[in-house]
Every structure is written in C-alpha cells, then in structure tokens.
N, C-alpha and C positions, 0 to 999 in steps of 0.2 A: 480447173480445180473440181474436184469429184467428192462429193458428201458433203460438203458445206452446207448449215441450216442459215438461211436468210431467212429473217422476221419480218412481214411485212407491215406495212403500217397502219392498212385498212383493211377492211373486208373486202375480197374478192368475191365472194358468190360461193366459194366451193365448198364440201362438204370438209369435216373435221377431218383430218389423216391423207385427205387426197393428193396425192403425189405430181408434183408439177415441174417439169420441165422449162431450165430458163438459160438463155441464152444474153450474155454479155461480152458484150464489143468494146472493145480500148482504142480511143481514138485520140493519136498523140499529139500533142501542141504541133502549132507551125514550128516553132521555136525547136523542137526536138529532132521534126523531120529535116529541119536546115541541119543541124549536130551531123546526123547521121548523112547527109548528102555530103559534107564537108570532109568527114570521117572513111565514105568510101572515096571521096576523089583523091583522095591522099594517100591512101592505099593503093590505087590505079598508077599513081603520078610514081609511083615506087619501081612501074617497070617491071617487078619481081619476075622470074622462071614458073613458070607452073607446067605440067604436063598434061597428059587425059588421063580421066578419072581413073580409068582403068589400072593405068600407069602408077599415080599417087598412092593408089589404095593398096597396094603390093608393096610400093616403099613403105608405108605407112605399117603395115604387118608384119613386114621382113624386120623393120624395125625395134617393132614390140616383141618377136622373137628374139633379136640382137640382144634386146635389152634384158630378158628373162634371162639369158645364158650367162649375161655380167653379172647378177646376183649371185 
C-alpha cells in the first residue's frame, strides 16, 4: 500500500515532516498455511491438462480476441 499515513505512538527522534520509509511483513497463521497446503494438494490431486506458458498464453489471447468478436 502506497501513501498510507501511519501515526506512531512515540517519539522517534526525527525532525517534524521527515519522511520515513516502512516496511511491513504479513506473516500468516500456521493455521492458514495448512488451508493453503491443503488447497494446493487438491488442486494437484485434480491431474488437470496444463501446457507451457507459452502455449496457455496464446490460448488465453486467442481467447479474449474470440470473445471481443461475440460482442
């Protein structure tokens, strides 16, 4: 997120107006990272078709062309 004003709570040392840089890390429950381990083995377990990138990304366009021309 960009432009966000966070208030902090204390005094930092810095001058009024000085512009700081802050870096926030999201670090997600165990509980979440099992969801998501559970989420892709089930997805895996589905066997599906995939091609190479290459491949997809042409379907994927050819596609969206296909589909402008139905309108």
């Amino acid at each position: 997120m960009v432009g966000k004003t966070i208030l902090l709570e204390s005094e930092v040392g810095l001058p009024d107006g000085a512009h700081v840089e802050v870096e926030i890390r999201f670090q997600p429950s165990a509980e979440t990272v099992a969801k998501r381990q559970q989420a892709l083995q089930r997805l895996l377990a589905m066997n599906l078709p995939v091609a190479d990138w290459e491949q997809m990304e042409q379907e994927i366009v050819q596609g969206a062309i296909d589909g402008e021309a139905v309108r």
